[in-house]
NUVO-276645 format. One record per residue: x, y, z of N, C-alpha, C in turn; residue in one letter; residue number from 1. Coordinates in steps of 0.05 Angstrom, whole numbers. Atoms other than C-alpha are relative to their C-alpha. Layout:
BEGIN
((X,Y,Z),(X,Y,Z),(X,Y,Z),'a',NUM)
...
//
This chain:
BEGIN
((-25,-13,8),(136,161,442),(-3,11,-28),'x',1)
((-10,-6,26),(149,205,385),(13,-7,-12),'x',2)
((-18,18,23),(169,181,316),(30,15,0),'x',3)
((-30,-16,14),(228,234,317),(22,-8,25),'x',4)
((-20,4,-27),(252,202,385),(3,-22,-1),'x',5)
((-5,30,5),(250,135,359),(28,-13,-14),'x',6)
((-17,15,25),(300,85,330),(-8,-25,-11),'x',7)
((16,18,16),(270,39,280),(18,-9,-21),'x',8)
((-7,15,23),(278,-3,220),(-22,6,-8),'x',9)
((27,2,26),(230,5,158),(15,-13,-33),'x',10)
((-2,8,17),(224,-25,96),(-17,2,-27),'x',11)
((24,1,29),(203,-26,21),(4,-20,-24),'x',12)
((-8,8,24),(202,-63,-42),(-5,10,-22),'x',13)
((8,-17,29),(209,-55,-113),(-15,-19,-12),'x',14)
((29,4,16),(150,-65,-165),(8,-42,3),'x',15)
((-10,28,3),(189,-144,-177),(0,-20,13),'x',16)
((4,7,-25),(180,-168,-111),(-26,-24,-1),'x',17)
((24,20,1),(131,-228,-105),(-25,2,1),'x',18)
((18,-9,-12),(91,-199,-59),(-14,21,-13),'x',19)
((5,-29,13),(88,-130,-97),(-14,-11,-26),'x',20)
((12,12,27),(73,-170,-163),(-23,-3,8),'x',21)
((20,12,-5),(15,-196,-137),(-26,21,10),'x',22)
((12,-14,-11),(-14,-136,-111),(-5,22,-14),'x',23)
((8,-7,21),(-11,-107,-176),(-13,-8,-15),'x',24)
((22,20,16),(-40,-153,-209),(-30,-1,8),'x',25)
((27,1,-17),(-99,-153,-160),(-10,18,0),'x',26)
((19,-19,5),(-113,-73,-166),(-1,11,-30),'x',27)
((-1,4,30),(-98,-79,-241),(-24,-10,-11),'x',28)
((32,28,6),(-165,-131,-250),(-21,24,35),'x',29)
((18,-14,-11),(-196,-85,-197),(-1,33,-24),'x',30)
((3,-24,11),(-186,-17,-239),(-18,-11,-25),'x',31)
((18,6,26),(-211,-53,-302),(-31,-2,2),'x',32)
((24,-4,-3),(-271,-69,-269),(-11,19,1),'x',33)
((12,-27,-10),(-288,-3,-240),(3,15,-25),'x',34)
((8,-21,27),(-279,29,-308),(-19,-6,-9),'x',35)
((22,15,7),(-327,-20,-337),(-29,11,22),'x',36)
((24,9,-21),(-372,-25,-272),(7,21,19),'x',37)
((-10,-14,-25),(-372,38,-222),(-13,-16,20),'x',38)
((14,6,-32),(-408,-3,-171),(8,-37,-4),'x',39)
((-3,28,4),(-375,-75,-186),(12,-7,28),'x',40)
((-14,11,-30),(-354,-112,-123),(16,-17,-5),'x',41)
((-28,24,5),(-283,-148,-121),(15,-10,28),'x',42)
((-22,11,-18),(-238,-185,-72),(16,-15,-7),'x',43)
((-17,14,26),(-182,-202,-130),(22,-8,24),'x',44)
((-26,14,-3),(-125,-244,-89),(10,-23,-24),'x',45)
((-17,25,21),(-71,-276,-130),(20,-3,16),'x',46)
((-19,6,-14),(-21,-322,-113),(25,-8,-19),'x',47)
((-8,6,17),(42,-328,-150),(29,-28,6),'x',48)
((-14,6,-3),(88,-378,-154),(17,-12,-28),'x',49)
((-8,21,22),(138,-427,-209),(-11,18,-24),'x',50)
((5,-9,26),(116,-370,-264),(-32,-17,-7),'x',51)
((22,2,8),(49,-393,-251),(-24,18,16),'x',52)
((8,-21,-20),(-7,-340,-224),(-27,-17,5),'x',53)
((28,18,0),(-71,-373,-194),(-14,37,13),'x',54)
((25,-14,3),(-130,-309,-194),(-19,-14,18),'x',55)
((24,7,-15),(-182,-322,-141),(-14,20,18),'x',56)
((24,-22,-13),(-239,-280,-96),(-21,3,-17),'x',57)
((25,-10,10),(-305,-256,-117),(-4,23,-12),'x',58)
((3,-24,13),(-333,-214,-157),(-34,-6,-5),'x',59)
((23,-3,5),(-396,-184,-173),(-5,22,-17),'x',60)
((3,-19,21),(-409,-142,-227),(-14,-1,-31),'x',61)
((14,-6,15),(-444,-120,-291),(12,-6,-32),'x',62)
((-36,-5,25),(-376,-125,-340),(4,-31,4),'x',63)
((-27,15,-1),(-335,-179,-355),(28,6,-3),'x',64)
((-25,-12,3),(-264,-170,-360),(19,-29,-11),'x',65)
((-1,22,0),(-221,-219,-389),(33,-3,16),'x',66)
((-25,2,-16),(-173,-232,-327),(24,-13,-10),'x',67)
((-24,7,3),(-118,-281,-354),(13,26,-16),'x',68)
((-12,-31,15),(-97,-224,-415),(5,14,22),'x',69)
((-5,-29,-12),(-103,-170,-369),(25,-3,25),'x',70)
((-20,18,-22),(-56,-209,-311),(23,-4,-23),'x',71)
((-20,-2,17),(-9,-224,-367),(21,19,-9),'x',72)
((-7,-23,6),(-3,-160,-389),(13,13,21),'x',73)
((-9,-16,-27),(5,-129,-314),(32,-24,0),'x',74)
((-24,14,-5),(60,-179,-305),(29,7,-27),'x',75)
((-28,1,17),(104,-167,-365),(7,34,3),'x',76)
((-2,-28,-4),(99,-90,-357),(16,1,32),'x',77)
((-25,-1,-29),(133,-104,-288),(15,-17,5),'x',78)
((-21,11,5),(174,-158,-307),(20,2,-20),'x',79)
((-11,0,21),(190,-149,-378),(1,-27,-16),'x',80)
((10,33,13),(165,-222,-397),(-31,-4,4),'x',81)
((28,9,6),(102,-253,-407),(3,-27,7),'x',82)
((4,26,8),(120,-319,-398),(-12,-7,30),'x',83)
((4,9,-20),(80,-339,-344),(-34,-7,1),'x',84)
((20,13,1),(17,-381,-338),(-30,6,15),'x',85)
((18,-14,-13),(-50,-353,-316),(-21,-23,10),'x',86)
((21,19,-10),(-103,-399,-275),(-24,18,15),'x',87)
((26,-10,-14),(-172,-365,-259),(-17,-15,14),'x',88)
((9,22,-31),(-208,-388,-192),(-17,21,5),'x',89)
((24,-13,-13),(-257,-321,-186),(-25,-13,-4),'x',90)
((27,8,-5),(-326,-335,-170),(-10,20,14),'x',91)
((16,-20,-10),(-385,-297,-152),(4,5,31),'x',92)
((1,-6,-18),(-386,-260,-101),(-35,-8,16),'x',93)
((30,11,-16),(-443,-289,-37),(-18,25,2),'x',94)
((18,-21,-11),(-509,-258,-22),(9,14,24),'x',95)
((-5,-12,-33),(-493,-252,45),(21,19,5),'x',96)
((-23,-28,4),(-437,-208,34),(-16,23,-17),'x',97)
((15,-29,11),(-476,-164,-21),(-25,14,16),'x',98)
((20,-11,-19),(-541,-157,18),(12,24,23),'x',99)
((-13,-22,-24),(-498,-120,76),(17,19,-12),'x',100)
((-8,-19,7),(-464,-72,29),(-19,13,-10),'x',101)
((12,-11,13),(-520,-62,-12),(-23,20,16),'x',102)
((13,-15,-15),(-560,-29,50),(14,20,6),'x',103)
((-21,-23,-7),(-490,21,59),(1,-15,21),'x',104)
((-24,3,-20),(-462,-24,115),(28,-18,-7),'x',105)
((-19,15,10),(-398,-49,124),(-5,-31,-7),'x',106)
((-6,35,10),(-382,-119,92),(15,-17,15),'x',107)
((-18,7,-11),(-341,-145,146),(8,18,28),'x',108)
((-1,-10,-30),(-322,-131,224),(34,6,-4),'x',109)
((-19,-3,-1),(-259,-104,232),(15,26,6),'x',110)
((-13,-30,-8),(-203,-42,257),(15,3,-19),'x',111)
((-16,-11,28),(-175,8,209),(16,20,16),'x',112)
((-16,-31,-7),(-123,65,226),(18,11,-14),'x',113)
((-14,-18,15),(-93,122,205),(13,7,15),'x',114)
((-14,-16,-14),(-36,159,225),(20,23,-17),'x',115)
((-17,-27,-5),(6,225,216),(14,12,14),'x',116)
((-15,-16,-26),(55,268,245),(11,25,-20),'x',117)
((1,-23,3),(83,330,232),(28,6,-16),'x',118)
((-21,-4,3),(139,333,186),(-8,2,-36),'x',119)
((1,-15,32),(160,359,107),(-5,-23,-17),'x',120)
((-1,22,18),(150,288,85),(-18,-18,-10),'x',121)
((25,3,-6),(85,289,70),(-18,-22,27),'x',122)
((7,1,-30),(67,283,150),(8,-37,-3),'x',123)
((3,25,-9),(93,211,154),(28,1,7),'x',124)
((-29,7,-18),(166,189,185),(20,-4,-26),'x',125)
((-15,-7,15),(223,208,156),(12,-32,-27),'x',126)
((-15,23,18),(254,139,143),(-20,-18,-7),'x',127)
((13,10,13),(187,107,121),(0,13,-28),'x',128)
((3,-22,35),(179,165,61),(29,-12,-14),'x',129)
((-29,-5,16),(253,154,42),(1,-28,3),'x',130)
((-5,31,8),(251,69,37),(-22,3,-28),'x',131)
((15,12,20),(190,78,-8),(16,30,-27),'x',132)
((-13,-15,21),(218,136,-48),(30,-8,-11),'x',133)
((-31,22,9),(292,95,-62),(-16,-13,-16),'x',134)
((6,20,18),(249,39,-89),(-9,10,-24),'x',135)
((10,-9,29),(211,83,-135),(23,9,-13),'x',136)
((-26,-9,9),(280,113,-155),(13,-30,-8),'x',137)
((-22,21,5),(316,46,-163),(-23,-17,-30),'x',138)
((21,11,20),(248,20,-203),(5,18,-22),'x',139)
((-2,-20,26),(263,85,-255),(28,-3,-12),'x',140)
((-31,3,-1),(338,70,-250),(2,-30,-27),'x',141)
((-3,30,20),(324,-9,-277),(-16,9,-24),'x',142)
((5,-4,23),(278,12,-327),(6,13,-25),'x',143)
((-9,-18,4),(317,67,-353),(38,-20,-18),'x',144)
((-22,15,3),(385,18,-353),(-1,-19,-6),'x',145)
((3,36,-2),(368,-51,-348),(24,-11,10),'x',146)
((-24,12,-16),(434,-59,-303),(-18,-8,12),'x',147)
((2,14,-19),(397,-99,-256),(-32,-13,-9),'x',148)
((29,20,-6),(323,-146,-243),(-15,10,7),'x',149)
((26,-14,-6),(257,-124,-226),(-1,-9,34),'x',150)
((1,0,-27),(264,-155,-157),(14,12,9),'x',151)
((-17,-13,-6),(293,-121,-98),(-14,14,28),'x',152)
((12,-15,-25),(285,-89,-19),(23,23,3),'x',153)
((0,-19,-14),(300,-24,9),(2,-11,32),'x',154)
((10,-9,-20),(313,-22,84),(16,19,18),'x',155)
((-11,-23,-21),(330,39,135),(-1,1,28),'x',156)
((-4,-2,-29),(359,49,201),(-6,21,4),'x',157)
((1,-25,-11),(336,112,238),(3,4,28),'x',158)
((-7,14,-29),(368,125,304),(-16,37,9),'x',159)
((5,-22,-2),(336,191,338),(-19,19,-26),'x',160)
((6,-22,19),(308,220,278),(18,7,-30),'x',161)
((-44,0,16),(382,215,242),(-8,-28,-12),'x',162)
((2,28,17),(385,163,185),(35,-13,6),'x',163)
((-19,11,-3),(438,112,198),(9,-17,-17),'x',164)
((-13,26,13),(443,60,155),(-21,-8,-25),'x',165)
((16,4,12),(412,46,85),(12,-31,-23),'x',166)
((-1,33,19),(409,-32,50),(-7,0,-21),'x',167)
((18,1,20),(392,-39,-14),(15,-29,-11),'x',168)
((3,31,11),(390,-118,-50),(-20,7,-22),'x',169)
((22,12,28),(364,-125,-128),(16,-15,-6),'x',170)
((-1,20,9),(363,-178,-163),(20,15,-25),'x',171)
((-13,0,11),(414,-186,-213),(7,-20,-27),'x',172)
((-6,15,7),(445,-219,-275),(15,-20,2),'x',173)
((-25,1,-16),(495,-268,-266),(24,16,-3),'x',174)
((-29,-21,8),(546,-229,-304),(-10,24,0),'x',175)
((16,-27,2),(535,-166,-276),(32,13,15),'x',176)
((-15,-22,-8),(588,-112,-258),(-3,2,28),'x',177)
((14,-17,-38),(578,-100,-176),(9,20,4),'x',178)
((-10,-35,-11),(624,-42,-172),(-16,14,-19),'x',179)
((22,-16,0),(581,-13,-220),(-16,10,-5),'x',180)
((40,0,-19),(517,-30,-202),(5,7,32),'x',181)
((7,-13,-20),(540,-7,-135),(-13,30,-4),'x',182)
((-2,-28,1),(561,61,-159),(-25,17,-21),'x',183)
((22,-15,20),(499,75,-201),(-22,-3,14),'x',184)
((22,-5,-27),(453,56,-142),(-1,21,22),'x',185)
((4,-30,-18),(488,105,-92),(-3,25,-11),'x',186)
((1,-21,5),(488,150,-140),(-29,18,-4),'x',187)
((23,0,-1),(416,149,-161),(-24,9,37),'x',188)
((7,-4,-30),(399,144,-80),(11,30,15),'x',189)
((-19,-24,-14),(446,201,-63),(-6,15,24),'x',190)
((8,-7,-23),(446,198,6),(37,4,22),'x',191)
((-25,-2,-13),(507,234,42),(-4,-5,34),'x',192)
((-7,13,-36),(526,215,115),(-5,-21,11),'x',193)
((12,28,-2),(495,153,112),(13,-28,-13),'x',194)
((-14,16,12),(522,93,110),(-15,-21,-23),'x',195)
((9,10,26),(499,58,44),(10,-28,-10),'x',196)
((-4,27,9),(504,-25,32),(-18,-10,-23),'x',197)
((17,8,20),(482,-48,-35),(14,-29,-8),'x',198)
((1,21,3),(474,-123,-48),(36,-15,5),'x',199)
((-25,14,-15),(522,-146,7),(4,-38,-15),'x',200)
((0,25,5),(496,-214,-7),(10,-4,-46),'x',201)
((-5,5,28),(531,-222,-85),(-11,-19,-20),'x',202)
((9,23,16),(488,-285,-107),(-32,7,2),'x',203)
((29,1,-9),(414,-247,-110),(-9,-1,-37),'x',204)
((-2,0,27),(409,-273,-184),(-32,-14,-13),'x',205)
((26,9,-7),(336,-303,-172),(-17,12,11),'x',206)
((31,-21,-17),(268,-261,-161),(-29,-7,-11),'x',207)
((17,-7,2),(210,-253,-166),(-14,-27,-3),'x',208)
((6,18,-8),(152,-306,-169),(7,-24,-23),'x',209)
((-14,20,22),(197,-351,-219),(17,-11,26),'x',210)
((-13,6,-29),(237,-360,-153),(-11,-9,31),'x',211)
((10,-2,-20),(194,-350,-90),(-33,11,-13),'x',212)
((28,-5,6),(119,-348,-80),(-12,35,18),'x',213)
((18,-34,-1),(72,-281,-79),(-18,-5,14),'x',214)
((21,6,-8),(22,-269,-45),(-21,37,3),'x',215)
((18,-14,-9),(-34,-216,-47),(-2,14,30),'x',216)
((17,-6,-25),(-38,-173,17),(18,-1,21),'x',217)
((-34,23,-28),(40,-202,51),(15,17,2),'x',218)
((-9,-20,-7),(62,-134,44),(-5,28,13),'x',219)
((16,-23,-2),(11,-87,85),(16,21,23),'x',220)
((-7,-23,-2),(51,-60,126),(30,20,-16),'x',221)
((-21,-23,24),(107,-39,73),(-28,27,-15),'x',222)
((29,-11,4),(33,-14,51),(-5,21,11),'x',223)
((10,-19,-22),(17,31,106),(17,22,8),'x',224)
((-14,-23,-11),(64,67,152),(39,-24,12),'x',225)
((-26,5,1),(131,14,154),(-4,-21,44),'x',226)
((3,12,-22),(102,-17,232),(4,25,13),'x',227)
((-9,-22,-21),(119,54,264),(-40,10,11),'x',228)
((15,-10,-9),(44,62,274),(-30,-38,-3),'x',229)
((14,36,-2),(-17,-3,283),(-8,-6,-25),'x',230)
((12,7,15),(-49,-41,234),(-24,-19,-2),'x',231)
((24,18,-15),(-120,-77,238),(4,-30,-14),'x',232)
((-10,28,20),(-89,-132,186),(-19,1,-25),'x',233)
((11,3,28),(-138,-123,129),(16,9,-18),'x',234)
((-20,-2,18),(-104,-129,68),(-16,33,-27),'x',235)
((4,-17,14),(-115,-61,11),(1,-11,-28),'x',236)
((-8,8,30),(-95,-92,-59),(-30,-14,-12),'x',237)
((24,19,10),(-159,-124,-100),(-25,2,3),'x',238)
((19,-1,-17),(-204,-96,-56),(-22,36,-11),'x',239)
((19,-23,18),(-265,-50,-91),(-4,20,29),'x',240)
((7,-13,-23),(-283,15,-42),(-19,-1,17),'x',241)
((20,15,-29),(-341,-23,-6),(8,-10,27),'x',242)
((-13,21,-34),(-288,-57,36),(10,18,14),'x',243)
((-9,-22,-17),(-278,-16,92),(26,-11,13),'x',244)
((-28,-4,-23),(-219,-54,111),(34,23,-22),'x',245)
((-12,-21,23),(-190,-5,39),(-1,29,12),'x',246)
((17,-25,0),(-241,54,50),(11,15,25),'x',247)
((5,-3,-24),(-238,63,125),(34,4,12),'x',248)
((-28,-12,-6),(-161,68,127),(13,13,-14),'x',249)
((-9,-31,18),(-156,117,68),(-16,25,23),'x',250)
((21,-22,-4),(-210,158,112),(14,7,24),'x',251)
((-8,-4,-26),(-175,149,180),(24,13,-7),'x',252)
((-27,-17,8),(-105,171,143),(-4,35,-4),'x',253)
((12,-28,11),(-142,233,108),(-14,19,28),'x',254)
((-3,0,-21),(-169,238,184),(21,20,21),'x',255)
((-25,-8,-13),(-102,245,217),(14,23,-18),'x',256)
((-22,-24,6),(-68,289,169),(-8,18,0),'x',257)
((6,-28,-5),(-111,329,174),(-8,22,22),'x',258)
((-6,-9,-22),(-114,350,242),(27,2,0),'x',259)
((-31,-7,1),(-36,351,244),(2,26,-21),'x',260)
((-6,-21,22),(-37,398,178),(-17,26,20),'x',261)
((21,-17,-10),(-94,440,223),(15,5,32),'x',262)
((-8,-6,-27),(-41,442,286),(-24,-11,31),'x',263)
((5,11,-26),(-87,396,334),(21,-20,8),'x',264)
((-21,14,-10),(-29,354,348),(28,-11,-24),'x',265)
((-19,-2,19),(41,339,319),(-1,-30,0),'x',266)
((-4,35,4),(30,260,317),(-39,-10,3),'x',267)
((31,12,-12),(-47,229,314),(1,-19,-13),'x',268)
((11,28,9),(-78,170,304),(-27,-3,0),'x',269)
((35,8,3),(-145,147,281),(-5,-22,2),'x',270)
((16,26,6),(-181,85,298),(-23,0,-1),'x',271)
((23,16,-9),(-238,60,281),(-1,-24,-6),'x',272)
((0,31,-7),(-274,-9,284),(-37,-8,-14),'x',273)
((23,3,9),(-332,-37,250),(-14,-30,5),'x',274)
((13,33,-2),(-389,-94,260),(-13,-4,-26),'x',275)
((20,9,27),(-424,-136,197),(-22,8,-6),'x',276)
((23,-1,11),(-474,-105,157),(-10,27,22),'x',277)
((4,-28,-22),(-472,-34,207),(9,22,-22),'x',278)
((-8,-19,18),(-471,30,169),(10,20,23),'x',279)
((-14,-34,-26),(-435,79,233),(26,-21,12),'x',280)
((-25,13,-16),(-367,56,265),(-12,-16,31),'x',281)
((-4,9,-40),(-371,12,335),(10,14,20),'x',282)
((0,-11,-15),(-323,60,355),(37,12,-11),'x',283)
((-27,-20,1),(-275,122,341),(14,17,15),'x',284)
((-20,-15,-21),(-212,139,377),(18,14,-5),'x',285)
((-22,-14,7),(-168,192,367),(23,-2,16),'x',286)
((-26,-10,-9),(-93,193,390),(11,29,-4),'x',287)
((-15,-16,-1),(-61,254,402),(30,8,20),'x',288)
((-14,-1,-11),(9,259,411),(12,-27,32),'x',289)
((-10,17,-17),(12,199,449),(-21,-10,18),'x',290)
((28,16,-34),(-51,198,493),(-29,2,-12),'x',291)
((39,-4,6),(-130,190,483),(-7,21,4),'x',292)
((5,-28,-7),(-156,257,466),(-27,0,-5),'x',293)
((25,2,4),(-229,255,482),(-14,25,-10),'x',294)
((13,-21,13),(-243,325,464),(4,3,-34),'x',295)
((-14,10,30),(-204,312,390),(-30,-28,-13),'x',296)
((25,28,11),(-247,247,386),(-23,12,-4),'x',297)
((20,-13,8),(-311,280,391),(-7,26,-17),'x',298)
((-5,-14,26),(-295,332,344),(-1,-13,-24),'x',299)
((-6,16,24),(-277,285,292),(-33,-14,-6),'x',300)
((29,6,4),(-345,256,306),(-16,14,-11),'x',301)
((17,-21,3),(-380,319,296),(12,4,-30),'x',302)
((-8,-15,29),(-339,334,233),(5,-21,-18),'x',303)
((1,26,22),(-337,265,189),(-15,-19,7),'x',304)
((7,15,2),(-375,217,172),(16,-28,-10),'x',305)
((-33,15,-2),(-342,150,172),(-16,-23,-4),'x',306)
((14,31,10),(-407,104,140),(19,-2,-25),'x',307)
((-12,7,24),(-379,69,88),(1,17,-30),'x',308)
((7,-10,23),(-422,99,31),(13,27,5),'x',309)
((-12,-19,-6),(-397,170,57),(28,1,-4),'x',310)
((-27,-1,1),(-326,157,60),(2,-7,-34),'x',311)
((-10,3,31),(-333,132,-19),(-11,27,-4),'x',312)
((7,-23,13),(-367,195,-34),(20,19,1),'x',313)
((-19,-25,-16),(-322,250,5),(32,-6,-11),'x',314)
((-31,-4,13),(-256,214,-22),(2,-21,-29),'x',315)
((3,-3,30),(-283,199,-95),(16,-32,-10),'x',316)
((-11,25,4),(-262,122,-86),(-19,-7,-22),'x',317)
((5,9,25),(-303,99,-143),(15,11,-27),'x',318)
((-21,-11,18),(-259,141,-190),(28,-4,5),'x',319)
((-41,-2,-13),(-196,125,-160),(12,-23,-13),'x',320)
((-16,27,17),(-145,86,-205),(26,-12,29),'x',321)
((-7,13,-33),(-121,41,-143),(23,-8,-16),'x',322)
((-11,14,9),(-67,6,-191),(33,13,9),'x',323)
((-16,-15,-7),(-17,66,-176),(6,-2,25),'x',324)
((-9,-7,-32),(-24,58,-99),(4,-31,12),'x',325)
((-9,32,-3),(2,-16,-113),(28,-7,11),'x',326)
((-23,-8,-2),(68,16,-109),(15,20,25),'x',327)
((-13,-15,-20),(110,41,-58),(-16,17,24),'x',328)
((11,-8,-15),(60,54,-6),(-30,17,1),'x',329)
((20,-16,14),(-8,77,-5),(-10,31,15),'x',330)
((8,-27,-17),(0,142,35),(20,15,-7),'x',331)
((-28,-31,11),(64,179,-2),(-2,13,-14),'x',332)
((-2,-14,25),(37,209,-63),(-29,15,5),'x',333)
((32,-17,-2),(-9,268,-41),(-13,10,-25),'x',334)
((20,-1,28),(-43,274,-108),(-29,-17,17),'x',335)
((26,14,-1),(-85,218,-76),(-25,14,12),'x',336)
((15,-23,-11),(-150,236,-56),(-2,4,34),'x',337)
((-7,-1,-19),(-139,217,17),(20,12,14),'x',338)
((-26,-18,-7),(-76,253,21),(-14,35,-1),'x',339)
((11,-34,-4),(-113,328,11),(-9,2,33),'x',340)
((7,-11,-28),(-126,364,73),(-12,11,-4),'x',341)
((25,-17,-8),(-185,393,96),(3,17,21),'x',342)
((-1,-20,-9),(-190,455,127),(-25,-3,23),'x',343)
((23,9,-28),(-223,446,201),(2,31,17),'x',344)
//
């Protein structure tokens, strides 16, 4: 079924978010490296909880960096405090993992996909673009005001194509104004015909991982495309451009939109699937419009390459400041380099 014939729920959060913290923090200590080290290998998960952050995964690289500071720092710049306790747990990264990148195959078995469809919002579904674009608006709103907390969700009803219903919950002071901190949220959001609920629940006076625990990776599909399209479960945050479960679903997105931008179908999908230490996919499937399009698939074959090392070259992942695509989704802001379309 088509996304414009669907009725869904999607969701987003803002930067304050446990989960979101944590996934900053993770390509925050990944960008540092890669400035340092273009070829450093990372798998930065952090977990946050009690205002304390525990740092763990592997690393392999040429640099040091000195993670607690730099975690500190990422945290107060999206909290507006510092006070929070840093515990480092990285360790080298295994042979047995570097040996199988260092030949150009993947590091790990696993399915990646991309998807697209055909609409002004940069090709993805109406009410996924418009949960992650509110949050970034509500995130410029608190910084801008400081009426409200760094925590906080976004979520949207879409019935047919037609937006129905939009939630919004931040965190709050206790003495805080609600009428208006309503009226400066819908105003900011400014969404007519729609019905618009902002922090029904009046006691959200508690966020972020001072409250509830974070976790690296717990938000992939706010990440992706909102559940309106699959996901292979590898997590994107922390993760250097060797890991194809990162690489391989920037490539399959860049993929899809661009056949949609090129009029082979107004909805696609890309899968592929990879085995340990293999430099070529196991096996790529195109969707079009709903069904397996074998003549599409083998095109795509003929026209990308989809080894690891290839896909870093063609979309300039070693240069890419990942720290930005920590935020509100990593497929809305066509600046990226996976977001350009290629001309087929």
């Amino acid at each position: 079924m088509k996304y414009c014939e669907k009725t869904y729920t999607v969701e987003s959060v803002l930067r304050g978010h446990p989960d979101k913290i944590c996934d900053q923090i993770s390509d925050a200590i990944l960008d540092a490296y890669l400035e340092k080290d273009k070829m450093a290998h990372t798998a930065i998960e952090c977990l946050g909880t009690r205002n304390k952050l525990i740092v763990a995964g592997e690393i392999k690289s040429s640099e040091e960096i000195e993670i607690e500071s730099l975690s500190r720092k990422t945290y107060c710049e999206i909290t507006g405090t510092s006070d929070i306790e840093v515990i480092n747990l990285t360790s080298q990264q295994s042979e047995q993992l570097g040996d199988a990148i260092k030949s150009g195959g993947a590091g790990d078995q696993g399915v990646m996909y991309g998807y697209a469809c055909k609409t002004e919002y940069n090709y993805l579904p109406y009410g996924y673009w418009l949960v992650n674009d509110i949050a970034k608006r509500l995130d410029e709103l608190r910084e801008k005001t400081k009426i409200f907390l760094p925590d906080g969700k976004v979520q949207a009803v879409v019935e047919k194509g037609k937006l129905k219903r939009v939630t919004v919950n931040v965190q709050h002071p206790l003495k805080c104004n609600m009428e208006e901190l309503e009226k400066a949220i819908k105003k900011v959001i400014n969404l007519d015909g729609a019905v618009v609920d902002v922090n029904t629940d009046k006691y959200f006076i508690k966020g972020g991982i001072s409250n509830d625990t974070g976790l690296t990776g717990r938000k992939i599909i706010v990440d992706t495309y909102g559940g309106l399209a699959p996901h292979g479960g590898g997590a994107f945050s922390g993760k250097d451009p060797t890991k194809v479960d990162r690489s391989a679903a920037y490539m399959c997105r860049y993929v899809a939109k661009s056949l949609v931008a090129n009029d082979f179908a107004t909805e696609c999908q890309v899968a592929v699937s990879y085995n340990f230490g293999e430099d070529r996919p196991a096996m790529i499937v195109v969707t079009a419009d709903g069904e397996y399009s074998e003549k599409i698939t083998k095109f795509v074959k003929s026209k990308f390459d989809f080894s690891p090392n290839s896909i870093i070259e063609r979309l300039n992942l070693r240069f890419t400041k990942y720290y930005p695509t920590s935020k509100y989704g990593h497929f809305t802001d066509p600046k990226y380099e996976w977001e350009k379309i290629c001309e087929l």
